[in-house]
C-alpha positions as a Markdown table, in Angstrom:
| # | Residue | x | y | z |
|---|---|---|---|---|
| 1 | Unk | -32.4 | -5.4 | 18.3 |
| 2 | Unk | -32.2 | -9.2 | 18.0 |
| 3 | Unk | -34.4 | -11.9 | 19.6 |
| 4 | Unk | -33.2 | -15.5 | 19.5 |
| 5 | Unk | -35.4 | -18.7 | 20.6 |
| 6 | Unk | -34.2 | -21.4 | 21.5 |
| 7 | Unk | -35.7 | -24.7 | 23.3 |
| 8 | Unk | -38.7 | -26.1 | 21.3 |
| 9 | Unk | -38.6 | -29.1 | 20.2 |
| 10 | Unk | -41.5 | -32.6 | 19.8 |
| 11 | Unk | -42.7 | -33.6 | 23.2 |
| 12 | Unk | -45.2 | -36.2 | 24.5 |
| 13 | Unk | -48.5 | -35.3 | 25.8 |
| 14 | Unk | -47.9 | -34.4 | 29.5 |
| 15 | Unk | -44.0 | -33.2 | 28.9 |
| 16 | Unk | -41.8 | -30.4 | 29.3 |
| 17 | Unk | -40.5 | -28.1 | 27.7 |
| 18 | Unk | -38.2 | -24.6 | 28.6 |
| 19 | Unk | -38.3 | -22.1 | 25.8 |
| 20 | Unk | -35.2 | -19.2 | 26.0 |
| 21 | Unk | -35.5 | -16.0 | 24.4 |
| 22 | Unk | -31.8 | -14.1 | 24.1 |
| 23 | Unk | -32.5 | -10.9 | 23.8 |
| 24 | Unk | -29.5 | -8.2 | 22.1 |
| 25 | Unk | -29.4 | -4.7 | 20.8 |
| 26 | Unk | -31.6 | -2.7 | 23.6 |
| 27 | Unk | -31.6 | -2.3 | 27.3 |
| 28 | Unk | -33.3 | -5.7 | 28.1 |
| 29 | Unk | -33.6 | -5.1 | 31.6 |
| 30 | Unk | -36.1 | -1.8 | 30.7 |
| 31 | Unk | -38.6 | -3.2 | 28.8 |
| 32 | Unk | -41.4 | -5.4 | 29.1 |
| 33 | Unk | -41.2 | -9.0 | 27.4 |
| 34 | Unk | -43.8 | -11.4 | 26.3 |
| 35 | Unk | -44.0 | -14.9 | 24.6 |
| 36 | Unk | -46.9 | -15.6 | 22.0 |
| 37 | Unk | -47.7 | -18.3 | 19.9 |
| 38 | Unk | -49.6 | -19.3 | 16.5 |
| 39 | Unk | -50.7 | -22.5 | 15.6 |
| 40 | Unk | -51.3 | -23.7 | 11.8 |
| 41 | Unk | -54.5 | -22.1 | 10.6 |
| 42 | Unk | -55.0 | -19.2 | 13.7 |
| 43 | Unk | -54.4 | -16.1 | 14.7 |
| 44 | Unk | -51.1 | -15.3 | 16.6 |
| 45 | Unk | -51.9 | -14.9 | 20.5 |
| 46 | Unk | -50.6 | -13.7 | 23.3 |
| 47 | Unk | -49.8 | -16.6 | 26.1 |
| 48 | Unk | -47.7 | -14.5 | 28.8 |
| 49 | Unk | -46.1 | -11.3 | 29.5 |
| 50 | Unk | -43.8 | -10.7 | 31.6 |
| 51 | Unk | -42.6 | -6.7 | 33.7 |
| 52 | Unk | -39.3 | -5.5 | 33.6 |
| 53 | Unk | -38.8 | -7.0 | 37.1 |
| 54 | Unk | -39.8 | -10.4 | 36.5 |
| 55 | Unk | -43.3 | -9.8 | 37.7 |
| 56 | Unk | -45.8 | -12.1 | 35.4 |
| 57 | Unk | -47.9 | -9.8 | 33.5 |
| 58 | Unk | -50.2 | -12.1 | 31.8 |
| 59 | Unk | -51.4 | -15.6 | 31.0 |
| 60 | Unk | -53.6 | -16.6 | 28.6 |
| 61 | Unk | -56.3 | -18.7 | 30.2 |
| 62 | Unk | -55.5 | -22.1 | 28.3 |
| 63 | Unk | -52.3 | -21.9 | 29.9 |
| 64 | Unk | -52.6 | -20.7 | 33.2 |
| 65 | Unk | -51.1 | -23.5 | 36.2 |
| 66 | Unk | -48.9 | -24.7 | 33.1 |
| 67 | Unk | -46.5 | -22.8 | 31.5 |
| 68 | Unk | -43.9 | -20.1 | 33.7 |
| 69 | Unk | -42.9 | -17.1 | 32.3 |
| 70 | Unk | -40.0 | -15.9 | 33.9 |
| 71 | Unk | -36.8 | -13.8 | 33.3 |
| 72 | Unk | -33.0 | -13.2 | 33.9 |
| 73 | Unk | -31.7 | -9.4 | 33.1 |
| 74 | Unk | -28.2 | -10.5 | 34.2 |
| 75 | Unk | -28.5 | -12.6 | 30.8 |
| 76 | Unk | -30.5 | -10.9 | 28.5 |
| 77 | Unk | -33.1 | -14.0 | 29.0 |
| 78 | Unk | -36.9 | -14.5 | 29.0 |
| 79 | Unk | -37.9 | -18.5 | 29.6 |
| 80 | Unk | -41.2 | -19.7 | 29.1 |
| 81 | Unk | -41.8 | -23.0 | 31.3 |
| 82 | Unk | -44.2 | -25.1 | 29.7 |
| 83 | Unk | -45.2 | -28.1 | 31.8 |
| 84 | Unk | -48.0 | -30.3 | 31.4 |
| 85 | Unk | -48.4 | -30.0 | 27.5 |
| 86 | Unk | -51.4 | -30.7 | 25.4 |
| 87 | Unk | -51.1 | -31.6 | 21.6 |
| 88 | Unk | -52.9 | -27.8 | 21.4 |
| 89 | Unk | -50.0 | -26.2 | 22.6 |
| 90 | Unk | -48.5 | -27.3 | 19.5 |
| 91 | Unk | -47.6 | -23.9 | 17.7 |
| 92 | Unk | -44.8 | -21.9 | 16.7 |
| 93 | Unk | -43.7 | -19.7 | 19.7 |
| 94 | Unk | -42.2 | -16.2 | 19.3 |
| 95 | Unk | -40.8 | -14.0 | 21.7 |
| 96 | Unk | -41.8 | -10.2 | 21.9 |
| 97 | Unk | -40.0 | -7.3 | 23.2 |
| 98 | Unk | -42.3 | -4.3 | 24.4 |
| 99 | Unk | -41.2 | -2.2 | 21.7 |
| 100 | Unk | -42.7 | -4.1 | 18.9 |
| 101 | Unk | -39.7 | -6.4 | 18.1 |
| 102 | Unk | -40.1 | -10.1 | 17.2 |
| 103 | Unk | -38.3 | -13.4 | 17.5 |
| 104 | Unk | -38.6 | -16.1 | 14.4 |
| 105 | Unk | -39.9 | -18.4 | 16.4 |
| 106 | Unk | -39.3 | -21.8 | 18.1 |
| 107 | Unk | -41.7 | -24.5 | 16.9 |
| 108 | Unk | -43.0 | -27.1 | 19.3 |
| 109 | Unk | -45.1 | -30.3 | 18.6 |
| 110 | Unk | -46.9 | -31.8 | 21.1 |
| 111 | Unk | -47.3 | -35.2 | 19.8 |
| 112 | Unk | -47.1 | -39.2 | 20.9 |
């Protein structure tokens, strides 16, 4: 099983970013996937899940009208839309696969 992320980058305050999640190594379009996040100094947390049909599972509240999480099983792809982003969405982001398998991360900076 491999996750890859991809997308993060430094932003503004009030930018965008689109975080990707390549998924290898299982049946991608069976399982439940979810992004999560950990910021210097805190706990890791959950900030969306997503069901094997592309129904949105989850949001954690500080996010919710912000980010999209969405999926492609054709590609093996979870995105997480992030619009609107505060300087405490800055965080490394990590993609999950239902079966307990982790990303390394993306990190993105929310910063002017």
């Amino acid at each position: 099983v491999q996750l890859v992320e991809s997308g993060g980058g430094l932003v503004q305050p009030g930018g965008s970013l689109r975080l990707s999640c390549l998924a290898s190594g299982f049946s991608f379009s069976r399982h439940e996937m979810y992004w999560y996040r950990q910021a210097p100094g805190k706990e890791r947390e959950l900030v969306a899940g997503i069901d094997t049909l592309g129904g949105a599972l989850s949001y954690v509240d500080s996010v919710k009208g912000r980010f999209t999480i969405s999926r492609d099983n054709a590609k093996n792809t979870v995105y997480l839309q992030m619009n609107s982003l505060k300087p405490e969405d800055t965080a490394v982001y990590f993609c999950r696969q239902a079966g307990g398998y982790w990303g390394r991360g993306t990190q993105v900076t929310v910063s002017s």
